[in-house]
C-alpha positions in Angstrom: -28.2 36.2 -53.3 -31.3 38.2 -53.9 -34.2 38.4 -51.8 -32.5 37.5 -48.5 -34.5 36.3 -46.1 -34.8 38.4 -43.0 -35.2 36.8 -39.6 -35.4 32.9 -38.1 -38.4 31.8 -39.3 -37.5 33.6 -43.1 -34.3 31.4 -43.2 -35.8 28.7 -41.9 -38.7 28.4 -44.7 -36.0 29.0 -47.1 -33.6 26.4 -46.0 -36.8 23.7 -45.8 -37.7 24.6 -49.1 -34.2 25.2 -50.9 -32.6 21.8 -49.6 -35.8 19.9 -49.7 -34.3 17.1 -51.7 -31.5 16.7 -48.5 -34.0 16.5 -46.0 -36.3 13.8 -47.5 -33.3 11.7 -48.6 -31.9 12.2 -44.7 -35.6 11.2 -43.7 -35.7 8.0 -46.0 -32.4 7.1 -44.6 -33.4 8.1 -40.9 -36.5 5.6 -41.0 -34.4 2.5 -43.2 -31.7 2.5 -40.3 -34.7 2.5 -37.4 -36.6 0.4 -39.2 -34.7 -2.1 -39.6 -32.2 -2.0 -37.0 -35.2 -1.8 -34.4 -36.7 -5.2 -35.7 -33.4 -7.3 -36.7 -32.2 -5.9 -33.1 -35.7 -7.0 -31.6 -35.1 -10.5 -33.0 -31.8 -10.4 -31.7 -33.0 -9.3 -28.3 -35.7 -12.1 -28.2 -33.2 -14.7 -29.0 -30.2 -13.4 -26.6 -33.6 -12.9 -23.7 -34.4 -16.2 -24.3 -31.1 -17.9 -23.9 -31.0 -15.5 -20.7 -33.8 -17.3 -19.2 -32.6 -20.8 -20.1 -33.0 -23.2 -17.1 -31.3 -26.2 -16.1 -32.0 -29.2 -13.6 -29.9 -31.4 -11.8 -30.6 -33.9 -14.0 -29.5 -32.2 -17.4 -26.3 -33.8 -19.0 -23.1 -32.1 -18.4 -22.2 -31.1 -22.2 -25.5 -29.5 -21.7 -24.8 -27.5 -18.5 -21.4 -26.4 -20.0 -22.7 -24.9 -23.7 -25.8 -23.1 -21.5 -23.3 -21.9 -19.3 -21.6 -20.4 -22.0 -24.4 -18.8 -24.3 -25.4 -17.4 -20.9 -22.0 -16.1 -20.2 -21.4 -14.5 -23.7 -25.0 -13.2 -23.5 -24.4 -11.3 -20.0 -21.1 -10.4 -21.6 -23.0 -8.4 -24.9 -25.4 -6.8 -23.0 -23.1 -5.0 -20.7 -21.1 -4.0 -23.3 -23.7 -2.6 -25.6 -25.8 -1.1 -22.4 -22.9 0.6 -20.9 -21.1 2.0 -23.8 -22.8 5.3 -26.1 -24.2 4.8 -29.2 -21.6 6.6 -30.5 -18.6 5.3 -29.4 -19.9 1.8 -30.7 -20.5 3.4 -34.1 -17.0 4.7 -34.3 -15.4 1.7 -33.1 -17.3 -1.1 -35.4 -17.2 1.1 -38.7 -13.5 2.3 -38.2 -12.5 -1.4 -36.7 -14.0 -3.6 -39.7 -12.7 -0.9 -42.2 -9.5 -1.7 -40.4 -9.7 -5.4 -40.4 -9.9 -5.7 -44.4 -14.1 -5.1 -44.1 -15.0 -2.2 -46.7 -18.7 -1.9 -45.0 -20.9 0.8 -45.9 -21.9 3.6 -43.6 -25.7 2.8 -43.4 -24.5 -0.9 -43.2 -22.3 -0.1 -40.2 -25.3 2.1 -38.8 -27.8 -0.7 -38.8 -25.7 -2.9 -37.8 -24.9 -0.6 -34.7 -28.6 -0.1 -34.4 -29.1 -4.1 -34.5 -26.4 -4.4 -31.4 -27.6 -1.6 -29.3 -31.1 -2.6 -29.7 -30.7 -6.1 -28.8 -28.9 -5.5 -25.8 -31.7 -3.2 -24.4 -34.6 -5.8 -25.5 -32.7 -9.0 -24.1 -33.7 -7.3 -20.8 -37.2 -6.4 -21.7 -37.8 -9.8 -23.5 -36.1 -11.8 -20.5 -38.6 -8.9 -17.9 -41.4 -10.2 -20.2 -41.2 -14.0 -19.6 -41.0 -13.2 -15.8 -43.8 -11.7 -16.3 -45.9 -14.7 -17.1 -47.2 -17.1 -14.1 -44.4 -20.0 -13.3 -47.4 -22.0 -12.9 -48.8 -21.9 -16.4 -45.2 -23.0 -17.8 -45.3 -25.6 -15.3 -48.5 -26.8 -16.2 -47.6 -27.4 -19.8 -44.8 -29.4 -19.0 -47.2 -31.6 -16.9 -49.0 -32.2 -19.9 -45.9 -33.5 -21.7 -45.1 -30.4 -23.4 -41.5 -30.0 -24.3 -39.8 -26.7 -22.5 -39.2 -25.1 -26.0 -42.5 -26.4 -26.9 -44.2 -24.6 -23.4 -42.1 -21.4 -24.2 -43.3 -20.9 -27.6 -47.0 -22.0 -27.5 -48.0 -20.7 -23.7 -45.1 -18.3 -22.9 -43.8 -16.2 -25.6 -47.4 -15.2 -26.7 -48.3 -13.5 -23.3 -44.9 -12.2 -22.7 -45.3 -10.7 -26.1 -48.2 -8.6 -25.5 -46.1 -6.7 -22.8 -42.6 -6.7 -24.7 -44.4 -4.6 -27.7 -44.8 -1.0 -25.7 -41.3 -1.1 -24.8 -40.7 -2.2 -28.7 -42.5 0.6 -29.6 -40.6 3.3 -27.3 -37.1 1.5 -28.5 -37.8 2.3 -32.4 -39.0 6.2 -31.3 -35.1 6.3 -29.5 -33.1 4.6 -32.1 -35.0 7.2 -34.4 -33.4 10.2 -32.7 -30.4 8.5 -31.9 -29.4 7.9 -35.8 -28.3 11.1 -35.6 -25.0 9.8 -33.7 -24.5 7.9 -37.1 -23.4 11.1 -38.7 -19.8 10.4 -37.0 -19.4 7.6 -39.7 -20.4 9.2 -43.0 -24.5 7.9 -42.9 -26.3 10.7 -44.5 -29.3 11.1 -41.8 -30.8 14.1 -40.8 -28.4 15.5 -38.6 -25.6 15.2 -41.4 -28.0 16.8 -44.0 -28.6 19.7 -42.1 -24.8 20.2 -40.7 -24.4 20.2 -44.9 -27.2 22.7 -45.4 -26.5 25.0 -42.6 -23.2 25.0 -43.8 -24.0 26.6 -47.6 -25.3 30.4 -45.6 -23.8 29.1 -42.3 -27.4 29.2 -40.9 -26.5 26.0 -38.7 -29.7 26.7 -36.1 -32.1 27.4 -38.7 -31.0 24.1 -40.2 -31.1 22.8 -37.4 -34.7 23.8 -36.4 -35.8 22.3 -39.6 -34.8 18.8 -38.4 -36.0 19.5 -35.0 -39.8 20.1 -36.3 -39.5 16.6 -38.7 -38.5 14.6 -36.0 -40.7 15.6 -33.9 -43.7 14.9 -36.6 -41.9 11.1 -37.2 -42.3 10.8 -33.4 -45.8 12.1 -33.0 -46.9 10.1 -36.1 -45.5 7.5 -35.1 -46.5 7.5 -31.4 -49.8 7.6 -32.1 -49.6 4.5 -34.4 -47.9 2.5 -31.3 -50.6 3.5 -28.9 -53.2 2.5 -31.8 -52.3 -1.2 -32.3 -51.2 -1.0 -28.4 -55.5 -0.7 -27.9 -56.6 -3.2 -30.3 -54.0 -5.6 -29.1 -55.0 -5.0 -25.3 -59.0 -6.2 -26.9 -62.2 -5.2 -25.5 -62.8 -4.8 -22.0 -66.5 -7.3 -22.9 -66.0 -8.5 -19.0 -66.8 -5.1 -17.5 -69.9 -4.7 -19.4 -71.3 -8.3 -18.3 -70.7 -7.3 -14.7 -73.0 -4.2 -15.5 -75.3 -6.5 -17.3 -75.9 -8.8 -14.3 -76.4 -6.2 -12.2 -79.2 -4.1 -14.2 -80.8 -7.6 -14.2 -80.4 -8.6 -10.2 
């Protein structure tokens, strides 16, 4: 090869710049598995969170205690599974157990649908925090009014809790996109797997390495600063502060 490069940061603008094509393709690849996996697994999450925080009265019929009884069971069941298990270990075991079972999934496939698991495991507990959040009172109100308890949940409840479920949305999709990089064990072409193939051409692994390193962090910073963005506007003007200041110039 002529003109070597000479030193870290030589290698490093060589390996950016000769395997360009990898790194985008690992990047497109990096944010499709987040992406999605965050929002199906948030979905996922909001309906295992909500199931979670079913209730039941005295009064209920008892085919109705027994099927709640068991969505709550198999919900409690999921999330300690998915919350006390790696990321990794789930990957290896759902790719290499459906390929087993007769299932010829694709890796991203596998990868999202890891992503989808993991994530609603970790958001049932924020969604189900985020209902508890809300005043008892103001569900209880509605249903004085007649509402219907899905009716109270979905038109009083869930907008509120929303509002405080979206930060800890926000933080999930920044980990699931630095944990894709565990996806690597089962063939999905992300970053990490791009640059253990392009460190591997001049076996300039930490070069490589570093390369990925400063992308990521620019996806997370980016993106960060997006989150804390729509965080603001959803959080509204604080108009109450300045007609408290308004009153009192005119006292």
């Amino acid at each position: 090869m002529s003109n070597t490069p000479n030193g870290v940061f030589e290698w490093i603008w060589f390996i950016a710049s000769e395997y360009a094509q990898l790194f985008v393709e690992g990047t497109l690849i990096t944010l499709a598995v987040s992406v999605a996996g965050t929002i199906l697994g948030f979905i996922l999450g909001f309906i295992v969170g909500i199931a979670e925080d079913s209730k039941l009265s005295k009064n209920d019929p008892v085919p109705k205690k027994i099927f709640i009884g068991i969505i709550k069971g198999i919900s409690k069941i999921y999330i300690e599974l998915f919350r006390g298990t790696p990321m990794i270990v789930q990957a290896m075991i759902i790719y290499y157990g459906l390929r087993q079972g007769g299932f010829e999934i694709d890796p991203i496939m596998a990868g999202i649908l890891v992503t989808v698991l993991n994530t609603g495991a970790y958001m049932a507990e924020t969604v189900r925090a985020g209902i508890k959040s809300i005043d008892i009172g103001q569900r209880e109100g509605a249903l004085a009014m007649g509402m219907s308890p899905i009716s109270a949940m979905m038109n009083i409840v869930l907008p509120q809790a929303f509002k405080n479920i979206v930060p800890e949305m926000a933080n999930m999709f920044l980990t699931n996109l630095k944990m894709t990089s565990v996806l690597n064990v089962i063939g999905v072409k992300e970053l990490f797997l791009q640059a253990k193939t392009a460190g591997g051409t001049y076996y300039k692994y930490l070069e490589s390495y570093l390369v990925i390193a400063i992308i990521y962090f620019v996806l997370c910073f980016l993106f960060n600063r997006i989150f804390l963005f729509i965080e603001k506007k959803m959080a509204g003007k604080k108009d109450y502060a300045l007609a408290v200041e308004y009153m009192d110039n005119n006292e």
